[in-house]
Phi, psi and omega in degrees: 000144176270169159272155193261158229257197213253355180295308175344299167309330194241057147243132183282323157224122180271170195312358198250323184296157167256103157303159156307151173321300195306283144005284188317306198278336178287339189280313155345272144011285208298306179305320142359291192302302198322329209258007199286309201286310166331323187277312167261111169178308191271019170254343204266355181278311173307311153291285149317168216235105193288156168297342165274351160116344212236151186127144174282341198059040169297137152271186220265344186266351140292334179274333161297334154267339170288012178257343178281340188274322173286325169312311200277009134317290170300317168315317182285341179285289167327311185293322191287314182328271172342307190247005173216357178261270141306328182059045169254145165286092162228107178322145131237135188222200193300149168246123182306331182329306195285341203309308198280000165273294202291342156315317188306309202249020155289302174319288170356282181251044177268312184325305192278003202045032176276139195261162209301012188251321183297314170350276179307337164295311175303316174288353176285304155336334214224312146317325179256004163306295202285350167297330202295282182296338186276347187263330151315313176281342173296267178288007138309315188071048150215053168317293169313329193272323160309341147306267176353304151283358199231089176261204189285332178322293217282292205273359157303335180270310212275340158290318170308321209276331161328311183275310199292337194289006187247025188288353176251045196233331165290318190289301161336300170315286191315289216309006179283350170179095197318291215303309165307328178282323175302298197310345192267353204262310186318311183303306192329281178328311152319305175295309184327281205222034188241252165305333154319347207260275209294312164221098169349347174306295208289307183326320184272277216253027172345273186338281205322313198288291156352302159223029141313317186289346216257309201259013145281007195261321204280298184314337196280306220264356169269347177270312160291011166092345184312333192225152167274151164302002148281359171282147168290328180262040195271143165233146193237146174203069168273332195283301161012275162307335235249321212293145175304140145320289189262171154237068192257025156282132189269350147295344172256020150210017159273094125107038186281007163230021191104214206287024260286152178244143180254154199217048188348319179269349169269343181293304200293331190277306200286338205270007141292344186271334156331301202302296173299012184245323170291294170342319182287303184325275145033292202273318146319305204288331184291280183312323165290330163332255162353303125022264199281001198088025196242011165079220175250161178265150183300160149014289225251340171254346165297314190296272190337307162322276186315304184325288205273356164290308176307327178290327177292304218280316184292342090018266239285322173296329165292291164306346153097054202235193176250148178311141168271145177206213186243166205248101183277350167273327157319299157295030145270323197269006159255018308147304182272337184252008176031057189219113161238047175276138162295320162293335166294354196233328162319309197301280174339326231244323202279324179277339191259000160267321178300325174300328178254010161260019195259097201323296184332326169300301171302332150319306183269356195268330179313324193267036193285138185293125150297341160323300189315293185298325213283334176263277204338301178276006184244334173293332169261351199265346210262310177260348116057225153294317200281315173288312170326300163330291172312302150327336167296323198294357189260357172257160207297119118328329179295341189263133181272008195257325212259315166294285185318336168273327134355271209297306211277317200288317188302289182328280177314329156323313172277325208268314202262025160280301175284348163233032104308330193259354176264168172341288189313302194309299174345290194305311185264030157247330171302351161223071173279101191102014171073033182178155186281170209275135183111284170319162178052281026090291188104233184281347161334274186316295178354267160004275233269304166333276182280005150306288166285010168258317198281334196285347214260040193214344174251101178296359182238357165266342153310304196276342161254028161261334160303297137338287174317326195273286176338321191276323182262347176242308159317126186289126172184169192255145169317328157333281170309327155289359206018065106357274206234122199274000000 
């Protein structure tokens, strides 16, 4: 048992404890909002079909279930977490980590003319392969050794490359109708680090707050007639009405886009973001721990913890959702409300399955204007990278050892994609092995072709091989590498 640690006193209900119901369900609620915008903000960036080119090209009654699917995903992951896994009042949820694999393997097969339910098959496909290995490191217990190879040098580039690698998708977006997407960027900021000071309102729910206000404005000038239904920020809500109270059909949540498909290069792509997603977990589980009053967690609850996020995630694959992981703003929000009850965050987990078997919901969170998504993304993608810094920030910077891998990781992350994605790369996957794809071999090269075309076209599975190899061969004390604080 640890000791409980001396913070431990100035929690108002610790894991063990119960509020009265009433209590119970608003604090339950407020973790909800927290995690709300974060949450939907990556089926409504993912689904629709962007000005850029980037995006499944989902209509509006597909982005309504997959946000009713990611919701009832997340909810289920939190009940197996909470109660059979770490057992922290801890959210789980969409993890940004995966964005730039799975844009990658959107990009892929849109290329290929597949359409957005094959999307979602691959990526399913691709989730419960890394569910599969994440649950291996987990209730193995080797966890600790994967701390060991992946420090913040490695994984610092490859959380920036999260952000950068979607950069040509904000602006593009926004820019379909400036003035909403400014005023979604302005509120962000405002509610952030403005007003936030002053009332915890702003501080939990900016996004939220955000874009409600963006998308009552949008709701004013479409109800008087001010936008045509040709507009970008016209909402429409025919699908709405169109949409199930419930989903109690088990074709709309067993497996609602098929079958899943496996992808060796897609596979290899999405398990860096597995990699960064434990890692984060890792880092989480210490802090929510801390939090609620219960001191650092044991072993036996980190293994567990990962174990059972690998089962959440494989859930999620199934349920036609996105990979889970844990919610560092939810342990934020136990931090300002000194409420670490593990039942409060059951109850939260009981409301996000009733939410994602609830149509309607998905339905009206589909009809948010793309101005609206297009500021979600250049206001969250940005920040990021930017924690990808901070993370770097926790290894020596003084060391030229530390910096060149940072930086070559970063770099080839951007660099070698983009040469992948031109002529020359094209021309030189067609003779991967020194003969063209097909001969000799057959489907081998094939095979070997789209292996190293999908990982050298995923900028954050380049920069963590890269990271990995360097980090780990190049001489430095765990201290330095920030190991160890």
């Amino acid at each position: 048992m640890n000791k409980k640690p001396k913070s431990a006193d100035f929690v108002s209900y610790g894991l063990e404890d119960k509020p009265p119901p009433r209590r119970a369900l608003v604090l339950a609620l407020q973790h909800v909002l927290t995690m709300f915008g974060a949450t939907v903000a990556v089926p409504l960036m993912l689904g629709p079909e962007g000005e850029a080119g980037t995006g499944m090209g989902m209509d509006r009654t597909q982005v309504a279930m997959l946000i009713s699917s990611v919701m009832l995903c997340s909810g289920i992951a939190t009940l197996i977490q909470v109660t059979f896994g770490s057992r922290l009042p801890i959210i789980q949820g969409v993890s940004f980590s995966f964005l730039a694999a799975f844009t990658a393997i959107i990009a892929t097969v849109k290329l290929q003319g597949g359409e957005p339910g094959e999307m979602m098959q691959y990526i399913a496909g691709a989730i419960l392969v890394g569910a599969v290995i994440e649950m291996t490191i987990g209730f193995s217990g080797l966890v600790g050794l994967i701390r060991r190879v992946l420090s913040p040098v490695v994984i610092g580039p490859v959380i920036m490359l999260i952000g950068l690698a979607l950069y040509n998708a904000g602006a593009p977006m926004a820019g379909t109708y400036w003035p909403i997407s400014i005023l979604t960027i302005v509120l962000i900021i405002v509610f952030s680090y403005v007003l936030s000071s002053r009332n915890n309102l702003f501080r939990l729910f900016p996004i939220l707050f955000a874009i409600l206000i963006s998308f009552g404005i949008c709701g004013t000038l479409t109800l008087f007639g001010a936008i045509t239904d040709m507009h970008p920020a016209y909402i429409h809500t025919d699908h709405v009405a169109a949409a199930s109270w419930l989903r109690v059909n088990p074709a709309e949540v067993f497996l609602p886009w098929g079958m899943p498909k496996f992808h060796l290069g897609f596979i290899l792509a999405v398990l860096a973001g597995y990699l960064a997603s434990m890692i984060e977990s890792f880092g989480d589980y210490h802090a929510c721990s801390q939090m609620a009053g219960g001191g650092d967690p044991t072993p036996e609850q980190l293994s567990k913890g990962i174990g059972c996020e690998g089962i959440g995630c494989a859930i999620t694959g199934l349920l036609g959702g996105f990979s889970s992981t844990s919610y560092s703003e939810n342990i934020g929000l136990i931090g300002i409300t000194k409420v670490g009850s593990r039942y409060v965050v059951q109850i939260a987990a009981v409301i996000l399955v009733l939410l994602g078997l609830f149509g309607k919901f998905g339905a009206v969170a589909a009809s948010i204007p793309t101005p609206i998504v297009g500021g979600l993304y250049c206001a969250l993608f940005g920040l990021i990278s930017a924690v990808g810094i901070r993370e770097l920030a926790k290894a020596d910077l003084n060391m030229d050892r530390n910096l060149f891998i940072a930086g070559f990781a970063l770099f080839m992350g951007l660099s070698v994609p983009a040469y992948f994605n031109s002529e020359a790369g094209a021309a030189a996957l067609e003779y991967v092995g020194g003969q063209p794809a097909g001969e000799g071999a057959g489907g081998l090269w094939t095979g070997i072709r789209d292996v190293v075309g999908s990982i050298g076209k995923t900028g954050m599975a380049v920069a963590a091989i890269i990271g990995l190899v360097l980090d780990n061969t190049l001489p430095a004390t765990p201290k330095q590498r920030g190991l160890k604080q």
